[in-house]
C-alpha positions in Angstrom: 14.2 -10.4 -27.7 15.5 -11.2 -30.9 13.7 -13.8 -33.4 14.7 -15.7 -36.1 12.1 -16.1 -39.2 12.9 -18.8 -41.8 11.0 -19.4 -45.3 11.7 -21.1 -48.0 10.5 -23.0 -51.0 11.3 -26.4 -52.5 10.9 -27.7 -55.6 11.5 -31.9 -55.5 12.3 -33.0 -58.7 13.7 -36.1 -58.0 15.9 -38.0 -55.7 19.1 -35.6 -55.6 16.7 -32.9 -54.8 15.3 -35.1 -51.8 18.8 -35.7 -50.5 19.9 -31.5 -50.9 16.8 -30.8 -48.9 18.2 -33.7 -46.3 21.3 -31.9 -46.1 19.7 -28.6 -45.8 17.0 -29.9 -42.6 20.4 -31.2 -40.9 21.9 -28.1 -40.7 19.0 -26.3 -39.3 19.2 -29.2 -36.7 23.0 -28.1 -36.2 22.4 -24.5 -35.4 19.6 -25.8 -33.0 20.1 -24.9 -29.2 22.3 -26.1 -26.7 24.0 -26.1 -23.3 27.7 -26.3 -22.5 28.6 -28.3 -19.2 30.9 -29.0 -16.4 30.9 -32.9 -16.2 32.8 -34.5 -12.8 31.3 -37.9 -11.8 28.4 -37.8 -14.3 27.3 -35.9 -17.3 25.3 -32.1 -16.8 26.5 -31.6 -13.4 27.0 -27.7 -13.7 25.7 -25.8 -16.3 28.2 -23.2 -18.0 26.3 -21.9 -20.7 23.4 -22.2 -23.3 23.0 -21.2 -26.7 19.4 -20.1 -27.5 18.1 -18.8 -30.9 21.8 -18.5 -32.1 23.1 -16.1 -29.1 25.3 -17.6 -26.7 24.9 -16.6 -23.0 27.0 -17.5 -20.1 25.3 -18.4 -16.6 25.8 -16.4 -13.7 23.7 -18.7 -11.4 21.6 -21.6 -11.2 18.9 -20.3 -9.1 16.9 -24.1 -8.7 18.2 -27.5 -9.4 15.2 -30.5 -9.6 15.2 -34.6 -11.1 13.5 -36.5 -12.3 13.3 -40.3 -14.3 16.0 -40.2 -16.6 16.5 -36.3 -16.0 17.9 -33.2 -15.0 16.8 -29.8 -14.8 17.8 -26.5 -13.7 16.5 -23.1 -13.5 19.1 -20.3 -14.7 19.9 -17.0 -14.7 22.3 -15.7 -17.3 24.7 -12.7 -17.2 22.5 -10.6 -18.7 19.7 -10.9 -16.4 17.8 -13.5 -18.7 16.2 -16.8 -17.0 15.9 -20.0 -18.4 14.7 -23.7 -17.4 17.0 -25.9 -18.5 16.2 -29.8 -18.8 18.5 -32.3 -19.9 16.8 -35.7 -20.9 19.3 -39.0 -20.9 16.9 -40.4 -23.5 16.9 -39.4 -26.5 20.2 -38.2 -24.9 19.2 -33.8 -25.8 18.7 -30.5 -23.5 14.9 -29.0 -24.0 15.6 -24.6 -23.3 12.7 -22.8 -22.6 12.8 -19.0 -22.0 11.0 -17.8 -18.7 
C-alpha cells in the first residue's frame, strides 16, 4: 500500500511567515481524505466513493451498515478488493476512513 511521507522545515521570522505557513497547513487539510455520496432524504445515504491517501477508489459494496448518536457508518469494499470503515460524524460535520 502506498504511503505518503511529508518533511519540512520552517523558519518564522515574523508575522507574514506565520500566515505562509497558515496557508501552507490549509492545503494539507484540502488534500485530506474524503467520501463522495448519494444523498436522497438525508445526507450520506449511499456511499460512492472515498479518497484515501490521495488515491481515489470507487465502492463496489457496502458489506455492513451501523448508527449511532449523531452518526453513520459503513463497512466497504472497494473495486479493487480493498475494505474500509467508513464513519461519518454530523458534528464537527467530517467522515473519519480507516483502512481494514
Amino acid at each position: 500500500m502506498p504511503q505518503s511521507v511529508l518533511s519540512f522545515t520552517v523558519f518564522v521570522g515574523g508575522q507574514s511567515d506565520i500566515f505562509a505557513l497558515h496557508l501552507f497547513m490549509e492545503s494539507l487539510y484540502n488534500m485530506a481524505d474524503s467520501v463522495e455520496c448519494r444523498s436522497d432524504a438525508e445526507y450520506a445515504e449511499r456511499p460512492l466513493s472515498l479518497t484515501w491517501q490521495g488515491v481515489r477508489y470507487e465502492i463496489a459494496e457496502i458489506v455492513s451498515r451501523w448508527r449511532g448518536p449523531s452518526e453513520k457508518g459503513f463497512r466497504v469494499k472497494t473495486t479493487d478488493g480493498q475494505a474500509f470503515d467508513l464513519t461519518y460524524r454530523e458534528v464537527p460535520d467530517e467522515w473519519h476512513i480507516q483502512p481494514i
